[in-house]
N, C-alpha and C positions, 0 to 999 in steps of 0.2 A: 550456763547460758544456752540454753536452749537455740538461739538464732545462729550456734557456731553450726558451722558444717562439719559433721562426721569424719572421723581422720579412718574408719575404714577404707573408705576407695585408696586410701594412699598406700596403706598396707599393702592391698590388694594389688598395688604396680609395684611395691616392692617385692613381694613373693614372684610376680609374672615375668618382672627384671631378673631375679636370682635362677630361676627355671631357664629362660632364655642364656644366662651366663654359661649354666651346667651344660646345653646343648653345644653349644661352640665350643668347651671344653673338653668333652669329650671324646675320646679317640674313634674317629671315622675310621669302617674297616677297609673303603678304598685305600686311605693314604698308606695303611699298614703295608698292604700288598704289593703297593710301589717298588719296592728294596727287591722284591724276586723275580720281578718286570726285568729290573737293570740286568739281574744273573743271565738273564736270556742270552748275553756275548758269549754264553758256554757252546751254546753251535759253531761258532765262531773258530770253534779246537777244529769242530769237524774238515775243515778245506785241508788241517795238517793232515788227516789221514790219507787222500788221494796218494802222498808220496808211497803210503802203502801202498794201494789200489794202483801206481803206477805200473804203465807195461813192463817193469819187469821181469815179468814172468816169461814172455815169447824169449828173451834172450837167454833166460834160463832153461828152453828147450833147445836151445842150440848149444848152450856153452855146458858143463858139468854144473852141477844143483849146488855146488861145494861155494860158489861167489854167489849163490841166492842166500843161502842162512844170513852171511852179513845183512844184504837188503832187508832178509824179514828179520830182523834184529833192531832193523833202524829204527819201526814205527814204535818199539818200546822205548826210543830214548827220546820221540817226539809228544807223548805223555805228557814230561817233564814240561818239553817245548807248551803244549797244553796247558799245563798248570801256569805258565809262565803268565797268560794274557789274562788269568785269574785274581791277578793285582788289578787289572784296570776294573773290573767290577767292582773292588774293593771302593776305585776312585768314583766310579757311578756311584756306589753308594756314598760316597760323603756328601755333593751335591741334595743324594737326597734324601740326606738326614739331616740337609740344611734346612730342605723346603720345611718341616714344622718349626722351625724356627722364624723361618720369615712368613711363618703363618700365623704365627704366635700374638702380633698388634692384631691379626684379624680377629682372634679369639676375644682380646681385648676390648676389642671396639662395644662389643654390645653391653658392656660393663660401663661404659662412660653415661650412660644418660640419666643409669641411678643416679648419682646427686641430684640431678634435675627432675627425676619422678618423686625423689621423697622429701623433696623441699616444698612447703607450700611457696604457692606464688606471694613476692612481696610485696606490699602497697606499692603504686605508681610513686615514682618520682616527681620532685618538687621541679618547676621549669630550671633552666640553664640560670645561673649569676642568683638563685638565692641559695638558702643554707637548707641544710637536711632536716626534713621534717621530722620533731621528735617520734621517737615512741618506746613505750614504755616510760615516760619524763610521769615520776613523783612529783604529786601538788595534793595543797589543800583547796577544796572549792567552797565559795561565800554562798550564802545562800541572800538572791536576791527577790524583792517582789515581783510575781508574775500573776500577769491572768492568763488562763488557761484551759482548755476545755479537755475533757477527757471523751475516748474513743477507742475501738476496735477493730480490727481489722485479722486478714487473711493473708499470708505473705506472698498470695499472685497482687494481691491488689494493693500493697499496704504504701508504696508509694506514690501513689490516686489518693488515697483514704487521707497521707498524712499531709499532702497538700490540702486536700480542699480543708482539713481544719486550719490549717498555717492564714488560707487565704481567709476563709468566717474572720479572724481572729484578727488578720489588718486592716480588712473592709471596716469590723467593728471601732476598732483606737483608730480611724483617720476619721470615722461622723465623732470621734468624740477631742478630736482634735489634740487624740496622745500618740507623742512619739516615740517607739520602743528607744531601749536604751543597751540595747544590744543584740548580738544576731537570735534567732528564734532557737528554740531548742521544744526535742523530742525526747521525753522521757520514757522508757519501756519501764513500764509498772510490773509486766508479769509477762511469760511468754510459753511456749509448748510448741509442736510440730505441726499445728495447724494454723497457728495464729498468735494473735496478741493482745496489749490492751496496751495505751498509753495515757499521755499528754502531751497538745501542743501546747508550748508556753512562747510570751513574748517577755521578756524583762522588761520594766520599766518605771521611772524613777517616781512615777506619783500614780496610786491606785486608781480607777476610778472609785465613783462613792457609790454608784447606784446601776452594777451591771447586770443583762440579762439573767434567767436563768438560766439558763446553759452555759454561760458566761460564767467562772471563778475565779477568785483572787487568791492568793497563797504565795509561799516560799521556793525557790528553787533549791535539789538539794546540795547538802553539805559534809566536808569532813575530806579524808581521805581520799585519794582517787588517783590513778594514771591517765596519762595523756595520751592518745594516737592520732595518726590523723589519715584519713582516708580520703584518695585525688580517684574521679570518677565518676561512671554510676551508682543507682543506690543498687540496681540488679549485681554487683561484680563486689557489691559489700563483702559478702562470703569468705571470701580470701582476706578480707582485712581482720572480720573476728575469727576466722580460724587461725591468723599469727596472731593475737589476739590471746586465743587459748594457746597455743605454743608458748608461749613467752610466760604467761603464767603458771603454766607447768613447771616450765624451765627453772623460773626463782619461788616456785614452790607457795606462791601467793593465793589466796583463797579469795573471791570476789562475794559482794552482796548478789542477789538476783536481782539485777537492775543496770542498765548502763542509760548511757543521755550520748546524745548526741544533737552539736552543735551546727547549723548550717551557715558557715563562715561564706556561702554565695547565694543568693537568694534562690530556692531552688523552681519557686516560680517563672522565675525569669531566664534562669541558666540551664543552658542545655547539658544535660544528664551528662555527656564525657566532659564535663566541665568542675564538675563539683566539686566543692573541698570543706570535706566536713570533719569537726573533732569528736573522736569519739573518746567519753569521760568513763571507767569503769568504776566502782567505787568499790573501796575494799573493807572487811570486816574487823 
């Protein structure tokens, strides 16, 4: 189906998602450096050395050199004392062998919005107090009489194009004083990346005998088919037949090239975030 939208761009935010993960993952060379920051209370020994540097030495020119050895003896047992405040770095460092840890949901964080970049967007919601609108719902569809004109179009313009046939087509059955017999339906005959071809059809339950020529009478089609249904514009279609194609992937179902859609709100009259159309796929 050609009218599905491209699941490249989605890919493309899944790789740019994964790239983005690997950054935050990665180990920053600041935070490495952190841990030899805290070591810096190794100056900290230094004030013990003053007791060396202390004036004992003038005393030691008065008194015999024999009570100085003790004194310069001391500053090797103050080492020790040294090594001793070499534990609290220890404890600096556990704080901040914590901080990757409580940095760790930040790394996380840019990994949450995958699900939400590689899910297509869902059809809108049915209002409040009714039931969920099917999709993917197996059915058989009847084939009933329609007149119907057929036409082409460009998908800037295809919703211009498939009104004014919708509207030719009631203008016609109200001078001929028929009343459809159900809502109108677009049938895509053929379709490609620049355009399309359809039918506007009206159901209804007695032909006329003698319509224009532009005007045709015929079948609507039949057989097999899944149900969806799409609340909105016809511009925001896109995401409907892209889950559309998702879901047929998914149960591995093969489609005809052709789908129909139903406009269950008149699209003439209702404003475009209003719409609620079924769309029929048929299957091979």
């Amino acid at each position: 189906m050609a009218r599905v939208v491209s699941r490249r761009n989605r890919f493309a935010t899944r790789i740019a998602v994964a790239a983005l993960a690997l950054l935050w993952l990665a180990p920053m060379p600041g935070r490495s450096q952190t841990p030899p920051a805290a070591t810096t209370p190794a100056p900290s020994t230094t004030p013990t050395t003053p007791p060396a540097a202390t004036p004992a030495s003038p005393p030691a020119a008065t008194a015999p050199a024999t009570p100085t050895p003790p004194a310069a003896q001391a500053p090797p047992t103050s080492p020790p004392a040294a090594q001793a405040p070499a534990a609290p770095p220890a404890a600096a460092q556990a704080p901040a062998a914590q901080t990757p840890a409580a940095q760790a949901p930040a790394t996380q964080a840019p990994t949450a919005p995958a699900p939400s970049a590689q899910a297509p967007t869902p059809p809108a919601a049915p209002p409040s107090g009714q039931a969920a609108d099917p999709f993917g719902e197996e059915l058989t569809l009847t084939a009933k009489t329609v007149v119907f004109v057929k036409g082409s179009a460009d998908w800037d313009t295809a919703f211009e194009t498939i009104t004014d046939s919708l509207k030719k087509l009631g203008t016609y059955l109200d001078k001929q004083n028929i009343k459809p017999s159900g809502p109108p339906l677009v049938v895509y005959t053929s379709t490609d990346d620049n355009g399309f071809t359809y039918q506007a059809e009206f159901p209804v339950d007695e032909a006329p005998k003698t319509p224009p020529k532009d005007i045709s009478i015929g079948k609507s089609p039949e057989g097999k088919a899944l149900k969806f249904v799409h609340r909105g514009s016809y511009d925001n279609m896109d995401n409907t037949y892209e889950a559309i194609t998702n879901h047929l992937d998914d149960k591995k179902l093969e489609a005809k090239d052709m789908f129909i859609e139903e406009y269950m709100t008149d699209p003439l009259k209702t404003d475009q975030d209003k719409l609620v159309i079924n769309v029929f796929v048929p299957l091979k």
